[in-house]
C-alpha positions in Angstrom: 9.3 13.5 6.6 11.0 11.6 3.9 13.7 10.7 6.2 11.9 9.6 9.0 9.5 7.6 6.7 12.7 6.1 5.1 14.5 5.5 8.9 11.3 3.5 10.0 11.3 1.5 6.8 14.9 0.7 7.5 13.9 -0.3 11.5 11.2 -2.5 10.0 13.2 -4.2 7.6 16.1 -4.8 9.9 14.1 -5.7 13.0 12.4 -8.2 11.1 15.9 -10.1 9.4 18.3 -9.6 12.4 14.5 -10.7 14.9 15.4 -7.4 17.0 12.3 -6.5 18.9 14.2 -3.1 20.0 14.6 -2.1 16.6 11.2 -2.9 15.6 9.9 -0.9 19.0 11.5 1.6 17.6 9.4 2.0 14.3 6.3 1.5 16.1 7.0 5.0 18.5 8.4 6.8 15.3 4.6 6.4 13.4 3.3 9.1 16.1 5.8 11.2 14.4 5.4 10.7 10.7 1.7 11.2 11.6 1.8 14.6 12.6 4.3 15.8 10.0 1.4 14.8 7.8 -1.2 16.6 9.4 0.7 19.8 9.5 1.4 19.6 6.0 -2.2 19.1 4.5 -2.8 21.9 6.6 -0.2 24.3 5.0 -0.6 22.5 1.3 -4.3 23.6 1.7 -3.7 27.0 2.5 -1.4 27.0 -0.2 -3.3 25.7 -2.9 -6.6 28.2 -2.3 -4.0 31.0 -3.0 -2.4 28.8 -6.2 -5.3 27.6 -7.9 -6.6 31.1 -8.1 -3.2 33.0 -9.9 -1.4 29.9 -12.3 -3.1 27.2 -13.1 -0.4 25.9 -14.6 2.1 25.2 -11.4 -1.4 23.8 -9.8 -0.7 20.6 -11.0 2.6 20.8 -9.6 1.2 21.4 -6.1 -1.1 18.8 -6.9 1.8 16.7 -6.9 3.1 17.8 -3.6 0.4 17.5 -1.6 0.4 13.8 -2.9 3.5 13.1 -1.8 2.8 13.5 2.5 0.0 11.1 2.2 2.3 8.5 0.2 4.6 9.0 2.6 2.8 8.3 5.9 1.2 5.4 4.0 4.6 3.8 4.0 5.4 4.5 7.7 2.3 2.6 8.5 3.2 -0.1 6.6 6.5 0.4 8.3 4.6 -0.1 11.9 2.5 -3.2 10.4 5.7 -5.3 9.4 7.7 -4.0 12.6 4.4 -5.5 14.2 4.3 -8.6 12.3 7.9 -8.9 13.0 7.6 -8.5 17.0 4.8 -11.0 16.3 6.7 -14.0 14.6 6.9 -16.4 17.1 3.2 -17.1 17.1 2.6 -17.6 13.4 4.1 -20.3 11.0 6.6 -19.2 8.4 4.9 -19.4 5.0 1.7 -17.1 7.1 4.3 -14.9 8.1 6.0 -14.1 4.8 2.8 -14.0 3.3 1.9 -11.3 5.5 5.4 -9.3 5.3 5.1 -9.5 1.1 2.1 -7.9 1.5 2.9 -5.1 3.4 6.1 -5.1 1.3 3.8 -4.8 -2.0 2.0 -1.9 -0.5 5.4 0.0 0.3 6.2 -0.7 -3.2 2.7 0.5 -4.8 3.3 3.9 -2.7 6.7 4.6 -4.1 5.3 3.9 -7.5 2.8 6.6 -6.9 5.3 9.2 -5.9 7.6 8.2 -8.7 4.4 9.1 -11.3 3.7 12.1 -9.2 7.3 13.5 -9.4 6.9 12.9 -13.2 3.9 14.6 -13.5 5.2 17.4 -11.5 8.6 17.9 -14.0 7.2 16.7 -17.3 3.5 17.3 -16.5 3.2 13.6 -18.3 0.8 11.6 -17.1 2.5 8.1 -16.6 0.3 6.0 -14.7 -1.1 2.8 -16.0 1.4 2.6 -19.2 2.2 -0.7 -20.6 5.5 -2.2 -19.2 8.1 -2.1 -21.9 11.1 -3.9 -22.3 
């Protein structure tokens, strides 16, 4: 799922700079996809966890984690589609509306990677990381 998350980014991205409405087509019919590797993992995570939670609480958290990370990841392949959208879109809107609109999207990608950085931390260091102070 990473992968194909990761691929679409990459057809967003590069639809958008080289204005390739293929490539960006091409982004929009991979979100079917990353959708139902999602589904069919909550499904197994849940089953998973009800067996889990019950024997070690202490690798709960770590599945915790997991089942985290499919959500994040589909989140990103939408945002994926939205700027592959935007993208195919471009002709109708002026410049600054239009990278106003793709820094958004762009900021979202970038908030869900930060969430499955602090979940991959949590899940080797079971530290809790979210909403520390920058530091220099």
């Amino acid at each position: 799922m990473s992968t194909l998350t990761t691929r679409s980014l990459d057809h967003a991205l590069n639809g958008l700079q080289q204005r390739d409405d293929e490539t960006c087509l091409q982004t929009i019919a991979d979100e079917e996809e990353i959708n139902q590797f999602e589904k069919n993992r909550s499904t197994r995570m849940a089953s998973i966890c009800s067996s889990v939670f019950n024997r070690s609480p202490p690798i709960s958290g770590r599945v915790i984690s997991a089942m985290k990370l499919s959500p994040n990841l589909e989140r990103i392949g939408d945002e994926s589609v939205a700027l592959a959208r935007r993208a195919l879109k471009k002709r109708d809107k002026t410049l600054h509306a239009m990278n106003k609109e793709i820094a958004r999207h762009i900021e979202r990608i970038g908030d869900h990677a930060t969430n499955i950085g602090e979940d991959a931390v949590y899940a080797a260091a079971a530290e809790d990381i979210r909403h520390q102070p920058f530091v220099q």
